[in-house]
ZATI-108732 format. One record per residue: x, y, z of N, C-alpha, C in turn; residue in three letters. Coordinates in steps of 0.2 Angstrom, whole numbers, plus 5000, padded with zeros to 4 digits. Example, Ala and Ser with C-alpha at 12.3 -4.5 7.8 and 13.67 -1.06 7.14 Angstrom:
BEGIN
506649725039506249785039506649845039ala
506449895035506849955036506450005039ser
END
This chain:
BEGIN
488050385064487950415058487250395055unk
486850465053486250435049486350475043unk
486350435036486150485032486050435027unk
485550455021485650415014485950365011unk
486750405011487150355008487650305015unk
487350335021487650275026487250225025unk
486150225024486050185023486150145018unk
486250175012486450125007486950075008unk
487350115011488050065013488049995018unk
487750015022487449945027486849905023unk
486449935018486049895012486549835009unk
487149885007487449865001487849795005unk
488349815011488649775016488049705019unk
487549705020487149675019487049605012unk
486949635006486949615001487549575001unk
488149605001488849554998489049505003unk
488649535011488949475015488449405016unk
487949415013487549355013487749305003unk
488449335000488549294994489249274996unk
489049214999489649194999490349174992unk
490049204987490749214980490949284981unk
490749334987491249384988491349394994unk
490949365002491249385006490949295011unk
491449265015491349215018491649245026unk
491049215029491149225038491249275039unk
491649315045491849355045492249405041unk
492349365037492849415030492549475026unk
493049495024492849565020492549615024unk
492349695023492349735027492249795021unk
491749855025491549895021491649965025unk
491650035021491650075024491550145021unk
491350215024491150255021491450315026unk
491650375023492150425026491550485028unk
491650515033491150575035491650615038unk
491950675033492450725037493050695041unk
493150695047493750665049493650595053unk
492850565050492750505053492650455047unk
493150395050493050345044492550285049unk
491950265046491550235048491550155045unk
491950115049492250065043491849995049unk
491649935048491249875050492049835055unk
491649815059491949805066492249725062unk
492749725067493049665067493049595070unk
492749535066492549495069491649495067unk
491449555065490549535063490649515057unk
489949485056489849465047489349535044unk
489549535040489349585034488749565034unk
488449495034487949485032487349495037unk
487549535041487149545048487049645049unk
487249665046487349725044486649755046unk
486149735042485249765044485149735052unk
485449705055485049645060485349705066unk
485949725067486349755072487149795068unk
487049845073487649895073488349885073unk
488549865066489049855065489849875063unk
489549945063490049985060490450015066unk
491050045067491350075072491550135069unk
491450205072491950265070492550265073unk
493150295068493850295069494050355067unk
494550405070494850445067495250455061unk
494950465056495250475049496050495050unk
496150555053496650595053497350565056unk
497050535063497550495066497550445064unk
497350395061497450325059498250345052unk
497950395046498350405043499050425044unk
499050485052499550505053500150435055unk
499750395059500050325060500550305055unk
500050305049500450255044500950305042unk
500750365040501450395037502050385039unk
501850405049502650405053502850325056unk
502450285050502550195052502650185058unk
502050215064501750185069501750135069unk
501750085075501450035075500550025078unk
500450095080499650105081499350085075unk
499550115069499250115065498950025063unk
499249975068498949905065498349905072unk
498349955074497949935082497350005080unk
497049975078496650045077495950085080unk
495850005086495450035092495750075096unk
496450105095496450175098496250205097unk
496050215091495950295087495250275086unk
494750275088494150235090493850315093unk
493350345090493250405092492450395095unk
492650395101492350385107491950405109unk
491650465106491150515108490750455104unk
490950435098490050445093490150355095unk
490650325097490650255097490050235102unk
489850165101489250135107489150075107unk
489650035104489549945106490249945108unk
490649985107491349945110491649895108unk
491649885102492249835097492549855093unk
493249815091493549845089493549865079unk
493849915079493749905071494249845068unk
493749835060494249795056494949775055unk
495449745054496049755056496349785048unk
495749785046495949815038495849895039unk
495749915042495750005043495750025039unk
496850035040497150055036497050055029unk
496849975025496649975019496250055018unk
495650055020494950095019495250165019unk
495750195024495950255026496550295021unk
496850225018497350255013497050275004unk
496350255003496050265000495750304999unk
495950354995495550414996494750444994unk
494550394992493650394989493350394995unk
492750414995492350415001492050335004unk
492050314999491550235000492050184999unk
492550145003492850075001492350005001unk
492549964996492249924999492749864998unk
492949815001493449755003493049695002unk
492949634997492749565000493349524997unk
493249474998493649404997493349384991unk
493149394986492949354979493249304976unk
492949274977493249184974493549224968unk
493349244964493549254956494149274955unk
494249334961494749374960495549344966unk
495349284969495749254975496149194970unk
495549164965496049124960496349134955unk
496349204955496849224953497549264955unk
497449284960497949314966498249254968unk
498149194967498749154972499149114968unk
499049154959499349124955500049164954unk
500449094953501249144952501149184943unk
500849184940500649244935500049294936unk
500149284941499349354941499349424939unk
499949424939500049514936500049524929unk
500249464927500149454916499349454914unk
499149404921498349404920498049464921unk
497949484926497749554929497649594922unk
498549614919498349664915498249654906unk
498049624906497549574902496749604904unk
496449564909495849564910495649654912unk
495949684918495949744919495949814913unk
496149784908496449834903495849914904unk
496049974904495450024906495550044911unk
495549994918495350004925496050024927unk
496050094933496550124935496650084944unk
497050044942497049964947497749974950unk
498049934955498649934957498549854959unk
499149814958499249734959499649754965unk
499649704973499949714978500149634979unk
500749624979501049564981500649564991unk
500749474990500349464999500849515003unk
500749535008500849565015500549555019unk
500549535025500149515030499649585032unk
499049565033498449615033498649665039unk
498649735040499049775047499449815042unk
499849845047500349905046500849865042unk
501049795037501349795031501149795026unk
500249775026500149775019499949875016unk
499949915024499749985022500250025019unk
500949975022501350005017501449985012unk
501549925008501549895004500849954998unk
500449965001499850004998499950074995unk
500550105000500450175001501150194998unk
501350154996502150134989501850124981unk
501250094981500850104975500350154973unk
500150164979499450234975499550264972unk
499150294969499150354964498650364965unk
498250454964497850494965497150454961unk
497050434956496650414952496650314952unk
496850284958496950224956496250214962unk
495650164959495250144963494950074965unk
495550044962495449954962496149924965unk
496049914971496749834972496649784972unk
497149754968497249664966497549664972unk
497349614978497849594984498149534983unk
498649534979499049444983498649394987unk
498549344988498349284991497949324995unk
497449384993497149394998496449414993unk
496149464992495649464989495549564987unk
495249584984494849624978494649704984unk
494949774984494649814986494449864980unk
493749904982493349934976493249994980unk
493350054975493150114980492850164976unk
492450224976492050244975491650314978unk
491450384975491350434980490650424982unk
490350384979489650364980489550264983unk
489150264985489050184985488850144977unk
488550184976488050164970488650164964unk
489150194963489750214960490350134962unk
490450144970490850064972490650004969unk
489650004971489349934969489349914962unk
489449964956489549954949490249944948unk
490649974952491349934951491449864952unk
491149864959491149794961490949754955unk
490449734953489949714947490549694942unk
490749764940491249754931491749714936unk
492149724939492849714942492749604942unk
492249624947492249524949492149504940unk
491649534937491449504930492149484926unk
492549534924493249544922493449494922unk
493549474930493949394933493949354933unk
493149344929492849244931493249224926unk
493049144929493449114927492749064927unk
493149004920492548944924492848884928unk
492248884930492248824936492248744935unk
492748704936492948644935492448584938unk
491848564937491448534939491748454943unk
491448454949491848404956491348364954unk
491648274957491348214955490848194959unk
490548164961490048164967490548114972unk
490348134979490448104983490148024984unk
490547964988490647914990490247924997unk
489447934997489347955003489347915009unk
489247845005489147785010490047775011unk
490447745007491247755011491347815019unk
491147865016491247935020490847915027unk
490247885027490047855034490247795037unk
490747765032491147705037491647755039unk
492147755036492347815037492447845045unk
491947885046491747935052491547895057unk
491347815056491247765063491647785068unk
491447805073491747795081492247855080unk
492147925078492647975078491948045080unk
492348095080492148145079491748185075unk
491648165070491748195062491048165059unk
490748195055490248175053490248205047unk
489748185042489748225035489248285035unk
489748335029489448385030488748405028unk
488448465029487448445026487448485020unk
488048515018488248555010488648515007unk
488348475002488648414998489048454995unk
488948504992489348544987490248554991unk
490148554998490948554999491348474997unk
491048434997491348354996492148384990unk
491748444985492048454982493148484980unk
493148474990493748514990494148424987unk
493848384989494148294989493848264985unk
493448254981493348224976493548244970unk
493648294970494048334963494848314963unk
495248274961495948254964496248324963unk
496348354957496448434956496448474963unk
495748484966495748524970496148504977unk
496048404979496448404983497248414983unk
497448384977498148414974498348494976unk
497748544976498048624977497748594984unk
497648574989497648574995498148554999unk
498148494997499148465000499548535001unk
499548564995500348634993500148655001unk
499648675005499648715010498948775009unk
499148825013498948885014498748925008unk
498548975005498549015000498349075002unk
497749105008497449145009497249155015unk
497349245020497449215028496749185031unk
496149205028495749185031495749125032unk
496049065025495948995026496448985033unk
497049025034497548985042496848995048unk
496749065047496249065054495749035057unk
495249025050494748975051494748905050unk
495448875045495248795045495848785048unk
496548845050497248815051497548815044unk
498448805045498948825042498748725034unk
498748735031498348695027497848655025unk
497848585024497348525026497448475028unk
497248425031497248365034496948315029unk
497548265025497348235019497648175022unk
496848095021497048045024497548015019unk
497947975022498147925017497647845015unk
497747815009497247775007497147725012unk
496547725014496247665019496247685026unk
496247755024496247775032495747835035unk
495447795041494747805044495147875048unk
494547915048494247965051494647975060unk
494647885064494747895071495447875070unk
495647835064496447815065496747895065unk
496547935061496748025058496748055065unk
496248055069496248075077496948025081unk
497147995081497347945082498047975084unk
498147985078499048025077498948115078unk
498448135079498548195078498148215087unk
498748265088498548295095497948345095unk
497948375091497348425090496748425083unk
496348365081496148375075495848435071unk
496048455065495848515064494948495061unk
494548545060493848545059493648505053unk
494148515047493948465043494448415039unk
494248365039494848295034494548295027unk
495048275024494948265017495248185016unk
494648165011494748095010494748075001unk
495348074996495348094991494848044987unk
494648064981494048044979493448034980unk
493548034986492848014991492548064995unk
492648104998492348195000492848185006unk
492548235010492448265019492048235022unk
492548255029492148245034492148295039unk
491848325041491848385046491948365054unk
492048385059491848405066491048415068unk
490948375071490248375073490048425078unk
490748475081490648535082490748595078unk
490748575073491148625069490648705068unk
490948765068490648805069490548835060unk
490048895060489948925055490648965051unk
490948985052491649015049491848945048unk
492248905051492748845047492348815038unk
491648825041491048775036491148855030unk
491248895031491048965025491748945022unk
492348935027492948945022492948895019unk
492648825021492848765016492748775010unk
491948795009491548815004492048875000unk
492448935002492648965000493348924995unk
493648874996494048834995493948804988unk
493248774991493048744984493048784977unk
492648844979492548894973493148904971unk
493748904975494448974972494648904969unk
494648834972495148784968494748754963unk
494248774962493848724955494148794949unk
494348844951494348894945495348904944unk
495648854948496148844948496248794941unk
496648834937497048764930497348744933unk
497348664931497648604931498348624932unk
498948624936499648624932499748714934unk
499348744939499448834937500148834943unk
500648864942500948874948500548924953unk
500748894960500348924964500748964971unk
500749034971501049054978500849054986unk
501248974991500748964996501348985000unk
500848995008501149045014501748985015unk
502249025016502448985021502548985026unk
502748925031502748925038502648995042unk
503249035040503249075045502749145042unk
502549115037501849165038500949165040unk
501049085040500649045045500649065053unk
501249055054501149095062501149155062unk
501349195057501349275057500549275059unk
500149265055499249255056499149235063unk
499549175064499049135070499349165075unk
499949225075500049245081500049305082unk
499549325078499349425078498949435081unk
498949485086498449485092497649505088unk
497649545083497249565080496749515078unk
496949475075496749395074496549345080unk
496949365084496549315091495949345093unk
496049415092495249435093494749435089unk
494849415084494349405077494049325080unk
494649285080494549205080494149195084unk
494249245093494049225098493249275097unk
493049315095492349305092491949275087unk
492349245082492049185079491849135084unk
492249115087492149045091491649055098unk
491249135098490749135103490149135098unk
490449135092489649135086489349175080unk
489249185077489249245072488749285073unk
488249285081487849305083487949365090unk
488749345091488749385095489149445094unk
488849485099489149565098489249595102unk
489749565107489949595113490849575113unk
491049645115491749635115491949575121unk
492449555119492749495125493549515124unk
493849495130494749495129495049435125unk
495449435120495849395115496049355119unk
496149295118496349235119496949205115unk
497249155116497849125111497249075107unk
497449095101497049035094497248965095unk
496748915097496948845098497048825091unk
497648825087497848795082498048725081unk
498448715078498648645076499448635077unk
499648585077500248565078500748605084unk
501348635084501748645090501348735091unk
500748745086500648815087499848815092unk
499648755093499048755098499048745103unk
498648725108498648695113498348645112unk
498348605117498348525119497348525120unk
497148495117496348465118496248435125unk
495548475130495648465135495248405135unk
494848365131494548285130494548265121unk
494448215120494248175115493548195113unk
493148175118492448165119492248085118unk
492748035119492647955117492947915123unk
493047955129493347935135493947915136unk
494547925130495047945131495547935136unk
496047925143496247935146496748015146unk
496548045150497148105151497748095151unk
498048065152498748055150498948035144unk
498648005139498647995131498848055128unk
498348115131498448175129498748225130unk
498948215138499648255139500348215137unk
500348155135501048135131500848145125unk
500248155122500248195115500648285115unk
500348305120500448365121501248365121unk
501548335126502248345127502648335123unk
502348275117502648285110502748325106unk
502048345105502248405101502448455103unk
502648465109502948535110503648525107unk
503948465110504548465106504748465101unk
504548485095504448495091504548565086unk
505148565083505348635082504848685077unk
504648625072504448665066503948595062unk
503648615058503148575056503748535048unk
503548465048504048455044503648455036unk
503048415036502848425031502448485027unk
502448505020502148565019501548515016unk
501148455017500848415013500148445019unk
500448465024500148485031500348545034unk
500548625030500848665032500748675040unk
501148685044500948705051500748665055unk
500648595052500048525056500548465058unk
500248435056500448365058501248325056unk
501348315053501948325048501848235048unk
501248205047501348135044501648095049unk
501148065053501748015058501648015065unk
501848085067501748095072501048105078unk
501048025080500548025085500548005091unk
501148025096501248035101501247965107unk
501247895101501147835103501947815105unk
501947755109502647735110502747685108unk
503347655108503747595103503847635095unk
503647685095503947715088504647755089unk
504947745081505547785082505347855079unk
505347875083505047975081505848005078unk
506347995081507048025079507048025071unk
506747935069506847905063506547945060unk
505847975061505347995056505648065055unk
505648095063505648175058506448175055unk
506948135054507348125049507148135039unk
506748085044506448045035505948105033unk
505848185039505348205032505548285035unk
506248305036506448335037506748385031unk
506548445029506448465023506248465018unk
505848425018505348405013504648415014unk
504348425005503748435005503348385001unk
502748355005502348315001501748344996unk
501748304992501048304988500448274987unk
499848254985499548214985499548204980unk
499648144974499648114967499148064968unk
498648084968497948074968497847984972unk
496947964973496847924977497347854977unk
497647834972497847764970498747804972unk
499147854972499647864969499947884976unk
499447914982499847914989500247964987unk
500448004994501248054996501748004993unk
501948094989502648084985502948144985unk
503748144985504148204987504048234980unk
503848314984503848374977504448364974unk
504548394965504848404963505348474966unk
506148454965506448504967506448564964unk
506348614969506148694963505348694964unk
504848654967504248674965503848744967unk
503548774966503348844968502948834974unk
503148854980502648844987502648914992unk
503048944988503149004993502749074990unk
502649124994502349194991502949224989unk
END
């Protein structure tokens, strides 16, 4: 497609994916209708690469919607309806389609805005909303898993004149018959939602290199994420777990938070698969010294949402089984598995199973510290047996404890932490069982 306001639109998709406060990694996704072709940004590229290479894919408008009406399941699969003639790079579209095509304006546009994310994952969001929205012909959408539930969840609220969604634990859609029309929605919409920002204490940057002695993990080169861990506030909303799908995909189903005096290799130590980054309360991060560009976007994403988070706000987090709902949708193994070849590539590839954490990954095929193989495959063997993740302190993960070491009583442990969810009650006060009745779920 060539015309004025397609180029505007690949301008504008350009703009918002190089700001990280509305679109991180490959999140978010833009689109523009031409007759019965929705031209909507491929799945798995970053927005912010928009002018560099072709990133948008055509899709049949007509058949995409007939899907959702008669609740197809095509309708979540939408590199069917991938119209072939005008298609030329072969990837699939965004798994958001659906959002774009239930929409009846010419121009969507979809990002993940801190502003409007810290507000969605709060259990009063909808008191907030219509407060700050007042005017705006808006719909608030409780979470749904991104696909053919949240399009019905969508297509239960619309109204002919509504051109704003609040997504639940997910983020901000703006739509428009023009670009120029969307981008000024964009603009009012995020403004409406700020919130301010709770300034982080400075990191411990010498501890954080003892710390990472003799592991994996090094410090990261953006000070400014130290900020998920030195803030106890923000570490405290990290403990709860998940809150948003992009955090399960790219950092895994919660955070990995050390206990006091506990080093970076001991944290590899008990854990069969370490996730990209560790939190160390008071004292910052440390990252993987493989760590790729999306895990390091969402951390950063993390910080933003939880520094605009009050003190004490009840908070709506995934649970379990909607941790695996994500990490086990093929759609998303195809997203994952083109992050993890690089944000530069643009070549389709077949989906693979997402190397997650706990009984939901697979087993690390080395340390990189010379390791013995078998260390690892009795790690492995453990955690298979393993039915369900016991702590939410670690939604999806570790569940505290288990390190696949013998002479321990393992029956004893996932006993002792069977049903229960931990918290972190900051650097000095260590994991304590939540209060009964806490708010963790969506």
């Amino acid at each position: 497609m060539s015309s004025t306001e397609y180029q505007a639109l690949i301008d504008l998709s350009a703009r918002i994916g190089a700001d990280p406060a509305l679109v991180q990694a490959a999140g978010g996704n833009t689109s523009i209708k031409d007759g019965d072709t929705l031209w909507i940004k491929a799945s798995g590229l970053w927005l912010a690469h928009a002018k560099e290479r072709d990133v948008m894919v055509p899709v049949k408008l007509g058949a995409i919607l007939e899907a959702v009406a008669k609740d197809d399941p095509s309708a979540e699969k939408a590199h069917v309806h991938v119209d072939q003639a005008l298609a030329k790079n072969g990837l699939r579209p965004s798994i958001e389609t659906t959002v774009h095509a239930l929409m009846p304006q010419k121009v969507v546009v979809h990002v993940h805005c801190v502003e409007t994310i810290a507000l969605a994952v709060r259990a009063d969001a909808e008191q907030i909303l219509a407060e700050r929205l007042k005017g705006v012909a808006y719909a608030f959408v409780p979470y749904c898993r991104p696909g053919l539930p949240l399009a019905r969840a969508i297509h239960a609220r619309m109204r002919p004149d509504i051109s704003v969604l609040i997504l639940g634990n997910h983020g901000l859609v703006v739509a428009g018959e023009t670009v120029a029309e969307a981008d000024a929605l964009l603009t009012d919409i995020c403004q409406r939602l700020a919130s301010p920002r709770r300034p982080a204490p400075v990191a411990d940057l010498a501890a954080l290199s003892r710390l990472a002695l003799d592991s994996s993990y090094m410090l990261p080169a953006n000070e400014s994420l130290h900020g998920a861990a030195t803030d106890l506030e923000n570490c405290r909303i990290a403990a709860g777990g998940s809150l948003y799908p992009d955090h399960v995909i790219f950092l895994g189903p919660g955070f990995m938070i050390a206990a006091p005096g506990e080093s970076a290799v001991e944290m590899e130590d008990r854990l069969s698969n370490p996730p990209p980054v560790l939190l160390f309360p008071g004292k910052g991060v440390l990252v993987k010294k493989a760590i790729e560009p999306g895990p390091l976007a969402l951390l950063g994403c993390f910080v933003d949402v939880a520094s605009r988070i009050p003190e004490g706000a009840r908070l709506g987090y995934f649970t379990p089984e909607q941790n695996a709902e994500l990490l086990g949708w093929d759609a998303e193994k195809y997203r994952q598995e083109l992050n993890k070849r690089g944000p530069a590539s643009n070549d389709p590839a077949p989906a693979r199973h997402w190397s997650g954490y706990g009984h939901l990954g697979r087993a690390r095929r080395g340390d990189g510290r010379g390791r013995p193989g078998c260390r690892q495959r009795r790690r492995q063997a453990f955690e298979l047996q393993r039915r369900s993740p016991r702590s939410r302190g670690m939604a999806g993960g570790d569940a505290r404890g288990v390190d696949g070491r013998a002479g321990r009583d393992r029956s004893q442990r996932r006993r002792r932490h069977r049903g229960r969810r931990h918290v972190w009650h900051g650097f000095t006060g260590g994991w304590k069982r939540a209060a009964a009745g806490a708010p963790d779920d969506v």
